[in-house]
C-alpha positions as a Markdown table, in Angstrom:
| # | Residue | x | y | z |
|---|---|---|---|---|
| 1 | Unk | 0.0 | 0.0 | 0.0 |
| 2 | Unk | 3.4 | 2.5 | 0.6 |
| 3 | Unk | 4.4 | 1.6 | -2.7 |
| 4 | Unk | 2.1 | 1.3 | -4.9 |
| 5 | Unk | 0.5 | 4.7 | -5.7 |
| 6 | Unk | -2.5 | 4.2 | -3.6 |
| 7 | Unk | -1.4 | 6.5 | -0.6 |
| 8 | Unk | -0.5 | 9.2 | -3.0 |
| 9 | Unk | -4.4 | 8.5 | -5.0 |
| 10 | Unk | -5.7 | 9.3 | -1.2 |
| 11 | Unk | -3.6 | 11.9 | -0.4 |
| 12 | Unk | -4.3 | 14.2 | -3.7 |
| 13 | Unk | -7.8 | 13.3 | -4.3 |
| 14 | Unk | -8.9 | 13.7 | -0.4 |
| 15 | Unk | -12.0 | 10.7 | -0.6 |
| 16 | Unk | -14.3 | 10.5 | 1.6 |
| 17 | Unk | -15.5 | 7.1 | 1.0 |
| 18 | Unk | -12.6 | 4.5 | 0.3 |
| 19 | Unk | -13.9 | 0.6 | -0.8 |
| 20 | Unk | -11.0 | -1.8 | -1.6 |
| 21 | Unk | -11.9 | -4.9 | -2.8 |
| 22 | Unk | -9.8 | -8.1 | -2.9 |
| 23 | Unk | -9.2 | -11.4 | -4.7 |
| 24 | Unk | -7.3 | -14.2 | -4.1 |
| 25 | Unk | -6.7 | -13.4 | -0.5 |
| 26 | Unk | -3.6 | -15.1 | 1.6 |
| 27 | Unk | -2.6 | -15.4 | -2.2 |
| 28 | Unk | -1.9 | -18.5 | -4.3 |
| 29 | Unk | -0.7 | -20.6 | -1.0 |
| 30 | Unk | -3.7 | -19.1 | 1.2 |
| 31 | Unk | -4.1 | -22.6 | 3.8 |
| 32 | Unk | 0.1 | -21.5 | 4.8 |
| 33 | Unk | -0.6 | -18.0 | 4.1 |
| 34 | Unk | -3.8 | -16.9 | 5.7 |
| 35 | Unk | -2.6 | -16.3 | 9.1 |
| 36 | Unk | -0.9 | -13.1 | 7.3 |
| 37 | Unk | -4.0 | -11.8 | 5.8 |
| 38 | Unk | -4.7 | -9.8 | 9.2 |
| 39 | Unk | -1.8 | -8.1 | 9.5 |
| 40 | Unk | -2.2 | -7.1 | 5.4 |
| 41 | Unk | -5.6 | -5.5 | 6.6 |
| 42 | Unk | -4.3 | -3.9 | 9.5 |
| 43 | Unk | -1.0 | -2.4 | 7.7 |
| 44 | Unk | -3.7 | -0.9 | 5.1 |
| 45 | Unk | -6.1 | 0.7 | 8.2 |
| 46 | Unk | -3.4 | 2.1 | 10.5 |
| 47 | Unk | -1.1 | 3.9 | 7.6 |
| 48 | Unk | -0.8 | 7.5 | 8.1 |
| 49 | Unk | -3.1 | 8.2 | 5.1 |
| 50 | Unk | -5.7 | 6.7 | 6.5 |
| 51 | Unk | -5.5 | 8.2 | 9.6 |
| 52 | Unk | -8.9 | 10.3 | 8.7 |
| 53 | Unk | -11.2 | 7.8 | 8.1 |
| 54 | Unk | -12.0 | 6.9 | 12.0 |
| 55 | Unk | -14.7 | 3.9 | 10.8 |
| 56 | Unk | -13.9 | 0.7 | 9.0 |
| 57 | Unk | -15.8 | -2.2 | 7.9 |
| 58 | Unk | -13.8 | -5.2 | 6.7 |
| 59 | Unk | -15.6 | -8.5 | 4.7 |
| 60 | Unk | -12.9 | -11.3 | 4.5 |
| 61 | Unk | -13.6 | -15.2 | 3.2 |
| 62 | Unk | -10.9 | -16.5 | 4.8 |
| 63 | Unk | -13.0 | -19.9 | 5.5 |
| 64 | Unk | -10.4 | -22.0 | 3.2 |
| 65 | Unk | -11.5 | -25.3 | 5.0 |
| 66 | Unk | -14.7 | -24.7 | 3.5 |
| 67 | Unk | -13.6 | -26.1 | 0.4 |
| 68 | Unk | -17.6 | -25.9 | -1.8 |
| 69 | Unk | -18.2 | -22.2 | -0.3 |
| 70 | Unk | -14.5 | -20.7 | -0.4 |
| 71 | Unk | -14.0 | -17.6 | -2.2 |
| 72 | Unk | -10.6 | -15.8 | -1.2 |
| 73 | Unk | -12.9 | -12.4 | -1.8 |
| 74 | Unk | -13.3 | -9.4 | 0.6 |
| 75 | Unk | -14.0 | -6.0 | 0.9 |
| 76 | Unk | -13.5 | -3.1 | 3.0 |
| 77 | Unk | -14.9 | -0.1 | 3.3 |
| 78 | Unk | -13.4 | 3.5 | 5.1 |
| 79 | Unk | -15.1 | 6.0 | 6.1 |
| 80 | Unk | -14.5 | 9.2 | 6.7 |
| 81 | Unk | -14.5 | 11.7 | 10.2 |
| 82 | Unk | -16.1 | 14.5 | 8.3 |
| 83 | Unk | -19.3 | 12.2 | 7.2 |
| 84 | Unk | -21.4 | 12.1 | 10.2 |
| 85 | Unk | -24.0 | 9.6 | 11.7 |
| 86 | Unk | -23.2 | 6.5 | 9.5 |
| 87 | Unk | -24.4 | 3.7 | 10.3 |
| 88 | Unk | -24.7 | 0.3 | 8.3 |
| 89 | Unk | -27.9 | -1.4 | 7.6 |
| 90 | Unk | -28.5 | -5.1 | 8.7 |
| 91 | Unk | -30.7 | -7.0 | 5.8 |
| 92 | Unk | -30.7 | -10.0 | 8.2 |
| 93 | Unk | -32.3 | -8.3 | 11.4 |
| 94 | Unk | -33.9 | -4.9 | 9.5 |
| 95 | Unk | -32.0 | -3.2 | 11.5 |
| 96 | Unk | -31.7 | 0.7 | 10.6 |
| 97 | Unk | -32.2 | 4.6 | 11.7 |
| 98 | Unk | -34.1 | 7.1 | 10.2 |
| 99 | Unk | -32.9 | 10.7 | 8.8 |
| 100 | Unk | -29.1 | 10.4 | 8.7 |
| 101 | Unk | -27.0 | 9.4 | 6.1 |
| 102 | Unk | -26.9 | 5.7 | 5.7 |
| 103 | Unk | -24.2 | 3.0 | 4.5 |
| 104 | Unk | -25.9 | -0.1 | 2.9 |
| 105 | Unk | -23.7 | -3.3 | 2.8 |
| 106 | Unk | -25.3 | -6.3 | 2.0 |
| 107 | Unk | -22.5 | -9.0 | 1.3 |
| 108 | Unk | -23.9 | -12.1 | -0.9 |
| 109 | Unk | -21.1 | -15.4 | -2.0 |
| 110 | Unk | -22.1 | -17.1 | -4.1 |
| 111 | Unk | -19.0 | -18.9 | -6.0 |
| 112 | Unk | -16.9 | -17.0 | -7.0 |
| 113 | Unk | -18.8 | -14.1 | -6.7 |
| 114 | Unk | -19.2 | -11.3 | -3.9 |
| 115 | Unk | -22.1 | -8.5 | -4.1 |
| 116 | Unk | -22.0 | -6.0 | -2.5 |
| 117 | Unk | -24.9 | -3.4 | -2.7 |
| 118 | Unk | -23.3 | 0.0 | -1.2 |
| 119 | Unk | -25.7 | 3.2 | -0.8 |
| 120 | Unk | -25.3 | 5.8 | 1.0 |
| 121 | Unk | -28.7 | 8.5 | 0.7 |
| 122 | Unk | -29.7 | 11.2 | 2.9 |
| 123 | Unk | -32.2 | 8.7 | 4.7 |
| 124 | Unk | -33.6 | 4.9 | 5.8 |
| 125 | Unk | -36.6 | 5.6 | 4.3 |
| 126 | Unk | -34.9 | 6.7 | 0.9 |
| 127 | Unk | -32.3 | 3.4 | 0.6 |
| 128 | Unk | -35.2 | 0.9 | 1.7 |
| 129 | Unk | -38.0 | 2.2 | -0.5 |
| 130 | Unk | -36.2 | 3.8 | -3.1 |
| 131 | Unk | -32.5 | 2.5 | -4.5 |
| 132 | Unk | -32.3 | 4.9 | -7.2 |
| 133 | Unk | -29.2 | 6.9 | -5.1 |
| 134 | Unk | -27.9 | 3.5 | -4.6 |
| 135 | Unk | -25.2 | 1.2 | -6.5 |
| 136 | Unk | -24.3 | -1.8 | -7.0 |
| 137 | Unk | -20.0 | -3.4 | -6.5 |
| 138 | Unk | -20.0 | -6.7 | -7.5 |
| 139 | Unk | -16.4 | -8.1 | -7.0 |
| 140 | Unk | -16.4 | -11.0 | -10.0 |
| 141 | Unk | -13.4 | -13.9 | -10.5 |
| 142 | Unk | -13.9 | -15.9 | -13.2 |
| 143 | Unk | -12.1 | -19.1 | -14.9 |
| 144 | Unk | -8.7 | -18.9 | -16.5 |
| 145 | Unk | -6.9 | -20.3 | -19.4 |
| 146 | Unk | -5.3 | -23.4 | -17.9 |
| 147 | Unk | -4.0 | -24.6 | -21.3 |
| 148 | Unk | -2.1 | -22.2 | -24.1 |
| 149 | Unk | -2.6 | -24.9 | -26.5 |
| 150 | Unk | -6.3 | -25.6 | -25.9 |
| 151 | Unk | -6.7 | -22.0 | -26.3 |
| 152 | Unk | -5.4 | -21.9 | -29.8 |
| 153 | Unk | -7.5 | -24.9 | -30.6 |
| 154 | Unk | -11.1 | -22.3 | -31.3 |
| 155 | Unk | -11.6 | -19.0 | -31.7 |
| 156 | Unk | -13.3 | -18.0 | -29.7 |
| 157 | Unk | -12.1 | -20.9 | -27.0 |
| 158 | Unk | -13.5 | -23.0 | -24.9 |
| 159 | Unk | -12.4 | -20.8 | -21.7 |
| 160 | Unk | -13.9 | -17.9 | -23.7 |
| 161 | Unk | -17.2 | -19.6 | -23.8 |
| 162 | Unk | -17.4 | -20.9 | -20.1 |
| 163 | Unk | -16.8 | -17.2 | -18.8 |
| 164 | Unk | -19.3 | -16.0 | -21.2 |
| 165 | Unk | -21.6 | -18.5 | -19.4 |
| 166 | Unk | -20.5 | -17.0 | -15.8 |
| 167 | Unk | -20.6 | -13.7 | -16.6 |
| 168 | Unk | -24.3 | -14.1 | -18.4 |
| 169 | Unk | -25.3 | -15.9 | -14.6 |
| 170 | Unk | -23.9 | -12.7 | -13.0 |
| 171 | Unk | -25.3 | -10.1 | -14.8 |
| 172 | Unk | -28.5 | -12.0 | -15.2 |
| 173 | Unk | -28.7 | -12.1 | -11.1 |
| 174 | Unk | -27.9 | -8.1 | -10.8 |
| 175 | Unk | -30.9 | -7.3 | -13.6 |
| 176 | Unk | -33.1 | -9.6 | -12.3 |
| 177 | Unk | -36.5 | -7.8 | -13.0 |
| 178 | Unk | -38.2 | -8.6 | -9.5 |
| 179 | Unk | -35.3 | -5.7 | -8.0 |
| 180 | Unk | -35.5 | -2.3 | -8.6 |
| 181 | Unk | -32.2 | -1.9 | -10.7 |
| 182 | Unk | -29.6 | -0.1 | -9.5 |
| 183 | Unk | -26.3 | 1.2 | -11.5 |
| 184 | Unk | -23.4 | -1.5 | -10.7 |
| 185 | Unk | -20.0 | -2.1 | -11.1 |
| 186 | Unk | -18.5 | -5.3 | -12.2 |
| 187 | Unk | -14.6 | -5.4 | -11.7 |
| 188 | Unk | -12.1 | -7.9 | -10.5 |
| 189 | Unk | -10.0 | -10.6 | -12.5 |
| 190 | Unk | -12.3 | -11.5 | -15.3 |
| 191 | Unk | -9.2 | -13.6 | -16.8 |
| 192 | Unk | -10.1 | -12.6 | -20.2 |
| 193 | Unk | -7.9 | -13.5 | -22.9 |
| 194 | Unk | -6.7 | -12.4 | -26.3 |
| 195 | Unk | -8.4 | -14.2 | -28.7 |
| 196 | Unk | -5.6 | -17.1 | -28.7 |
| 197 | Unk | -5.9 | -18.5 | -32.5 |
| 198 | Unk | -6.3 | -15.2 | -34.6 |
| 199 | Unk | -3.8 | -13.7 | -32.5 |
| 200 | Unk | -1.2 | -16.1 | -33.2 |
| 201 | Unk | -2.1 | -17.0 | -37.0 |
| 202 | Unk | -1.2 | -13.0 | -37.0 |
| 203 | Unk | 1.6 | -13.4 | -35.3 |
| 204 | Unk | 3.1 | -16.6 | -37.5 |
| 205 | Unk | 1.9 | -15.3 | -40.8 |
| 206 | Unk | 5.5 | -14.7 | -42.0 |
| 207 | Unk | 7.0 | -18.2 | -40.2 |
| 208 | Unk | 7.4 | -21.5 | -40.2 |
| 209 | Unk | 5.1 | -23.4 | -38.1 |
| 210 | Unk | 6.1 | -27.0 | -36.6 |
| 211 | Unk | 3.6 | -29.2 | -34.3 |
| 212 | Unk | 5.4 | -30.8 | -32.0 |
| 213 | Unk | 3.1 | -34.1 | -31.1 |
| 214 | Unk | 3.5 | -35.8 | -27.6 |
| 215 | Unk | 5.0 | -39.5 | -28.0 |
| 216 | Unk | 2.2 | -42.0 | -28.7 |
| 217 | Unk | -0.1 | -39.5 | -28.4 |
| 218 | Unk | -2.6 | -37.3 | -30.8 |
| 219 | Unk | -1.9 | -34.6 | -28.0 |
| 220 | Unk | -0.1 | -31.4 | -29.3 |
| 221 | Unk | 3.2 | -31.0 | -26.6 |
| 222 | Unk | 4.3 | -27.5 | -28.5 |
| 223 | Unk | 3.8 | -25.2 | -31.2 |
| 224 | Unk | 7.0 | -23.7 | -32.5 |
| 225 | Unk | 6.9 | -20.3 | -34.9 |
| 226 | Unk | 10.8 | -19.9 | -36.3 |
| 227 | Unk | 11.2 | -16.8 | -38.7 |
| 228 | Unk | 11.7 | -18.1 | -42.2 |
| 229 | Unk | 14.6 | -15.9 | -42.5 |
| 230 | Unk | 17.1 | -13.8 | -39.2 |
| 231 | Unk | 18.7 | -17.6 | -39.1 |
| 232 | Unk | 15.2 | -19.2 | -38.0 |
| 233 | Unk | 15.2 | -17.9 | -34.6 |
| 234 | Unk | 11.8 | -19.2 | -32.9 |
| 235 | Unk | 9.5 | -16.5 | -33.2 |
| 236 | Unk | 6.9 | -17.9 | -30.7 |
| 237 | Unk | 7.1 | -21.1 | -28.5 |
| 238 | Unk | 3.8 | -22.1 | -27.1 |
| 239 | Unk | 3.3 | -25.2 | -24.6 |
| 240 | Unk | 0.7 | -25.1 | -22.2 |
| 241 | Unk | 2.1 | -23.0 | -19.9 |
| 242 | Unk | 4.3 | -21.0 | -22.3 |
| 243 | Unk | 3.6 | -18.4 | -24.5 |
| 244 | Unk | 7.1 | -17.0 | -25.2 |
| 245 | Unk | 7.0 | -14.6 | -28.1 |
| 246 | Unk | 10.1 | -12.7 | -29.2 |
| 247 | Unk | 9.3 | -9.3 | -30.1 |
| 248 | Unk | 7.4 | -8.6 | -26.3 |
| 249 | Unk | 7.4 | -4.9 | -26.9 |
| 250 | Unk | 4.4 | -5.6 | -29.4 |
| 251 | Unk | 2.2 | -5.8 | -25.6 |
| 252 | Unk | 3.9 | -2.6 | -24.3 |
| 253 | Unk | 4.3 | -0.5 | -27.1 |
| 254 | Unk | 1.3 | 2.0 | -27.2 |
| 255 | Unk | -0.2 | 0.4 | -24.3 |
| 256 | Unk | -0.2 | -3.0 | -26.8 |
| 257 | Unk | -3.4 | -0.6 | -28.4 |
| 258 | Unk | -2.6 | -2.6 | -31.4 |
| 259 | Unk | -3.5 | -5.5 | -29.7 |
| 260 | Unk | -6.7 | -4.4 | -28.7 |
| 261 | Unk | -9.1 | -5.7 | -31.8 |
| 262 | Unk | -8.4 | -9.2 | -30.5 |
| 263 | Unk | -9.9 | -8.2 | -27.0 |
| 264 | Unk | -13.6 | -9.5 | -27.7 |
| 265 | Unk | -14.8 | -11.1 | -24.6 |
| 266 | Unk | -16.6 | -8.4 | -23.9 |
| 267 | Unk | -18.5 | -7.2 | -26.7 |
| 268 | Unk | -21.2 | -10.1 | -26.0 |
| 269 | Unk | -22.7 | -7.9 | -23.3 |
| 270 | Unk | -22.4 | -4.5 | -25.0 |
| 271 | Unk | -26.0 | -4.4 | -24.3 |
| 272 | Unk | -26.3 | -4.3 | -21.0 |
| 273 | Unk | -22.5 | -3.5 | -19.8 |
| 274 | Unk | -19.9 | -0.6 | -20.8 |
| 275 | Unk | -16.3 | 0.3 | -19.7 |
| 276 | Unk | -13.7 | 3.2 | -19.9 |
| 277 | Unk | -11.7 | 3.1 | -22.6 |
| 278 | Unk | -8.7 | 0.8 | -21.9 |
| 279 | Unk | -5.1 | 3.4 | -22.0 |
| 280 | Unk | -3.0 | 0.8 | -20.1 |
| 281 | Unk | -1.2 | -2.5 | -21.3 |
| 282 | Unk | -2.4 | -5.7 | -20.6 |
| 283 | Unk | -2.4 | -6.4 | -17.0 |
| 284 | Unk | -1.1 | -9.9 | -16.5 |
| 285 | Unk | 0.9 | -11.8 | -17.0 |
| 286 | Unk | 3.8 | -9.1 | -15.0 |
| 287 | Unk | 6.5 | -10.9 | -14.1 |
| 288 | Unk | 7.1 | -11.2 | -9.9 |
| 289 | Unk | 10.2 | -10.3 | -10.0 |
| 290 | Unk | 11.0 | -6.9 | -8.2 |
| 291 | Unk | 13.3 | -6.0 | -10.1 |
| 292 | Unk | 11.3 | -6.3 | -13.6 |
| 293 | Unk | 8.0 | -4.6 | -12.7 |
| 294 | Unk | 7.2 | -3.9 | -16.2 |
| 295 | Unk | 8.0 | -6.7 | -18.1 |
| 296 | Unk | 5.8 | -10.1 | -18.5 |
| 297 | Unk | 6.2 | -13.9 | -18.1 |
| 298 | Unk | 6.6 | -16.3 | -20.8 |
| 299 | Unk | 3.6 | -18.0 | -19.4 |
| 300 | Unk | 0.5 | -16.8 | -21.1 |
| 301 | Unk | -0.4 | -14.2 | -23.6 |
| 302 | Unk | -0.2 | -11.1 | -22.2 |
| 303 | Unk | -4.3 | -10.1 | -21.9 |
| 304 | Unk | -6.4 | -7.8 | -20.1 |
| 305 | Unk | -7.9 | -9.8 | -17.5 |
| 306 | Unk | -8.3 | -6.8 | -14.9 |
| 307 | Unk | -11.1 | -4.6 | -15.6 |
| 308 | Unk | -13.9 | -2.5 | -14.2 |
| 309 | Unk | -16.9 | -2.6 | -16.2 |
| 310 | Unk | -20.5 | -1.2 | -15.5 |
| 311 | Unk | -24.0 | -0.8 | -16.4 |
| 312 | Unk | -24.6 | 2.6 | -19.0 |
| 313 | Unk | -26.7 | 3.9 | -15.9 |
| 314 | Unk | -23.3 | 3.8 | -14.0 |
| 315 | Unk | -21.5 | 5.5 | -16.4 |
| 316 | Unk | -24.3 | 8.1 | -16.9 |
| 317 | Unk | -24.0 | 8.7 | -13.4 |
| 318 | Unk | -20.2 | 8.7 | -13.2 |
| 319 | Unk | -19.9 | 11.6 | -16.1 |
| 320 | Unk | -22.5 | 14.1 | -15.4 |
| 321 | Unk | -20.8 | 16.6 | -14.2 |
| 322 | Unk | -21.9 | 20.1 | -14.3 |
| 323 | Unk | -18.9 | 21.8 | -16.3 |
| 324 | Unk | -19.0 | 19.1 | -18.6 |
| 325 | Unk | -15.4 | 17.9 | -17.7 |
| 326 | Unk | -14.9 | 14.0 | -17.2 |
| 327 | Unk | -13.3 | 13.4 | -13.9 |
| 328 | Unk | -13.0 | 9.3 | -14.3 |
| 329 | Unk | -9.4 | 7.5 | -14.2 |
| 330 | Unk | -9.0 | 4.6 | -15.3 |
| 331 | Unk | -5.4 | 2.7 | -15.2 |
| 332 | Unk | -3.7 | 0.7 | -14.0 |
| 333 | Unk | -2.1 | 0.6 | -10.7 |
| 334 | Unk | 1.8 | 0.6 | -10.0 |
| 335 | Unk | 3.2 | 0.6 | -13.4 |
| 336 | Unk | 6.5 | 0.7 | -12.7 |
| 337 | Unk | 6.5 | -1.4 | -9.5 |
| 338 | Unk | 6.1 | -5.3 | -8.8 |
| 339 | Unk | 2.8 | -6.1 | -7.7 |
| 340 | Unk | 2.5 | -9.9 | -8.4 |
| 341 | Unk | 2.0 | -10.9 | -12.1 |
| 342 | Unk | -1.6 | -8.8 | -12.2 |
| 343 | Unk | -2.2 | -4.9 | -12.3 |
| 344 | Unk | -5.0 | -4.1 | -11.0 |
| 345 | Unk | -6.7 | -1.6 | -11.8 |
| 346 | Unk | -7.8 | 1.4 | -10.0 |
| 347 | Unk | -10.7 | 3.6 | -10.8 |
| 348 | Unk | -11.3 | 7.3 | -9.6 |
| 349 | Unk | -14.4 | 9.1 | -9.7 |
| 350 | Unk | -15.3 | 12.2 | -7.4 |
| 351 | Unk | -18.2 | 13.4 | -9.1 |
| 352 | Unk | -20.8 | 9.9 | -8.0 |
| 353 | Unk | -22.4 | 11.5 | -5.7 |
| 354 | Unk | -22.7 | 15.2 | -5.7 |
| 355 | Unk | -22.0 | 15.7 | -2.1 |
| 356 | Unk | -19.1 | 13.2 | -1.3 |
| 357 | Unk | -16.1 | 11.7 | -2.8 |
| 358 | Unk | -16.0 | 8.5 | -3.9 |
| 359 | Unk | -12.6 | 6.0 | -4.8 |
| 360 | Unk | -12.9 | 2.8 | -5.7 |
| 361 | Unk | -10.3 | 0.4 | -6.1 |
| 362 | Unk | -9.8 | -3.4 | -6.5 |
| 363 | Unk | -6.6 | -5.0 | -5.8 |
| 364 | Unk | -4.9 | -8.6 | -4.9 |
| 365 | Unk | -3.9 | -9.6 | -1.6 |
């Protein structure tokens, strides 16, 4: 949290509402790792930028043992001094109090998914009977690529088409018609990929392609791309969990724009969902070595995978603004430092509601 840009975010923007949102917490070794996850939290509430916000609520699934219901998600939520009478609604035991500003948390698991509905409104009777001033944060992880070459077998792939499936369930649960709808938020690690086979059919168009077959076995082991000239150096080396392509800068270079028409997971739900436009390289997969914060494993295509998307109401509501100037960020978070092999990204916007501040930002534990 010292390093990464977020204590500066705080410090120049002056929020009065801060909601972090994690994934994967304890991190990839969470049973040996969870024990830690505390002092991660506590670090985070007791840093001197923080100092202001004198109320936090804090959502952890750190139930690991619970092997059909774990999530790794969480959430927490700062508030702060100068917002007064906040108090948190309890959807379990109707609990509430009427004419003061109001925080709404209602935390739902379902998966691999965490809602959380968040509205703060000017009164009980407002949030209860009337969410229009509300939103919804729905912290999503969904399914990754777990082979390179099973990934170039279909465009789009088989991955693709499962977290198509997911995301349709979630969105389909935060529209459902017997709610009053609310804006929302998606972000988190949706793990989406390039598309895998027209990506590298561009890539190879000038090389020499060789399919390297396992031994007694119809199953591919590699795919090797070697330049048909330069003295055949391999071009691209894929196996299925390498994708080591020679000329890197390609995912760098303009923020790897160039890259950007084979980023179609998305456009499925144009209808109902929307995003900032993307000014930051892919976000995974960053190598974890300190001392190479900007440059990527040879493990997977470079992609994507972090985003913040939202409903066109949200993003109605996060541009009006009365001189007409758009106050969003959108980027991503610690460029030049090591932050595991994702950046996440944050997402600034102090114009949600007209009479507070509002940052929201999802990271990785």
């Amino acid at each position: 949290f010292k390093n990464d840009g977020s204590h500066c975010t705080v410090r120049i923007h002056k929020p009065r509402f801060v909601a972090l949102h994690f994934q994967e917490v304890g991190g990839k070794d969470y049973m040996d790792n969870m024990g830690h996850a505390e002092n991660f939290f506590w670090n985070i509430e007791s840093s001197e930028e923080m100092r202001d916000f004198d109320r936090v609520c804090v959502y952890v699934d750190n139930h690991f043992k619970n092997v059909d219901s774990f999530t790794a998600l969480g959430s927490m939520y700062f508030i702060h001094k100068s917002l007064k009478n906040i108090y948190q609604y309890d959807f379990n035991d109707k609990w509430g109090r009427h004419g003061c500003y109001f925080l709404v948390v209602r935390v739902d698991c379902v998966g691999c998914l965490l809602i959380v509905h968040c509205n703060i409104c000017p009164s009980l009777r407002a949030c209860l009977c009337d969410f229009c001033r509300g939103l919804d944060l729905i912290n999503v992880h969904l399914f990754h690529d777990a082979s390179n070459l099973i990934a170039c077998n279909a465009s789009p792939s088989i991955y693709s088409a499962n977290r198509q499936k997911a995301l349709r369930y979630v969105i389909n649960r935060i529209t459902d018609s017997s709610y009053t709808p609310l804006p929302f938020f998606l972000f988190g690690d949706f793990n989406f990929r390039l598309d895998t086979l027209s990506l590298v059919q561009n890539l190879s168009t000038s090389a020499e392609v060789q399919t390297v077959m396992k031994d007694c076995s119809n199953d591919v082991e590699k795919i090797i791309c070697e330049e048909k000239d330069n003295e055949h150096k391999v071009l691209l080396h894929i196996e299925t969990k390498m994708f080591a392509y020679l000329h890197q800068a390609v995912f760098r270079e303009d923020n790897g724009r160039a890259l950007l028409k084979y980023d179609k997971e998305i456009t499925a739900f144009h209808d109902v969902i929307t995003e900032e436009e993307i000014l930051f390289p892919p976000s995974y997969p960053y190598s974890e070595d300190y001392t190479k914060p900007t440059q990527y494993m040879n493990t997977r295509c470079p992609s994507w995978c972090d985003r913040i998307l939202m409903s066109h109401t949200a993003k109605d509501v996060i541009h009006r603004s009365n001189d007409g100037e758009s106050r969003v960020v959108y980027n991503a978070l610690g460029p030049n430092v090591c932050m595991g092999d994702h950046k996440v990204q944050p997402f600034l916007d102090n114009a949600i509601f007209s009479s507070m501040k509002m940052y929201v930002l999802t990271t990785v534990a």
